[in-house]
N, C-alpha and C positions, 0 to 999 in steps of 0.2 A: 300465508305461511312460507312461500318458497320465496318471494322476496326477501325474508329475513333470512333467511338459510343463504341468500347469494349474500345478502349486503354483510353476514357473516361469513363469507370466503373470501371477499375483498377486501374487509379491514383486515385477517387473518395474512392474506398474502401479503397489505400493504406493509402489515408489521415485518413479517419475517423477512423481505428483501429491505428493509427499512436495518433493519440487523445486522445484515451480511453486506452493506453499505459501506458502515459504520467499523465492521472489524476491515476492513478492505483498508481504508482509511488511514487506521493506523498499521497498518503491514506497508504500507508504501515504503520506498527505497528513495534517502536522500545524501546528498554530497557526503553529511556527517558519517555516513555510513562505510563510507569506502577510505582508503587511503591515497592521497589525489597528491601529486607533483608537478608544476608545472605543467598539468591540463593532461596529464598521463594516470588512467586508475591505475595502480599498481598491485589493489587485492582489498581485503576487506578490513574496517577497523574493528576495534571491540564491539562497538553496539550492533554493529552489521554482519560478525561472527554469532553473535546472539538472535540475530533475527533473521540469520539462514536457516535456525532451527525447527523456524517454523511458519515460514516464508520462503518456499521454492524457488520462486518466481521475480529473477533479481532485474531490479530494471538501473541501468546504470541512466547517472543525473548527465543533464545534458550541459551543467554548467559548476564549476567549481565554489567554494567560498566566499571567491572574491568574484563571483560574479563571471569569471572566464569560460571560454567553451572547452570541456572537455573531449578528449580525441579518444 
């Protein structure tokens, strides 16, 4: 019986960090997100006003649209 009780808390865990993966995922911060000039962020665009809402945790892209490194 206690076998099935572990091998019930490891699928149980596998799913729920299986979840918080997955929302992680889509909360990332990309180019589209910012307002980018000539490899300069300058602030945030619409969709990255929107998703400081509910995503703290802003990580600036290391490269612009076209591919350039942003500074």
């Amino acid at each position: 019986m206690s076998k099935r009780v572990l091998l019930f808390f490891f699928i149980a865990v596998f799913i729920l960090f299986g979840k918080l993966t997955i929302a992680k995922a889509e909360g990332t911060w990309g180019y589209e997100d910012f307002v980018i000039e000539k490899g300069v962020v300058y602030g945030f665009s619409k969709a990255g006003i929107e998703k400081l809402a509910s995503n703290h945790s802003v990580e600036l892209p290391s490269k612009d649209a076209e591919g350039k490194p942003v500074t």
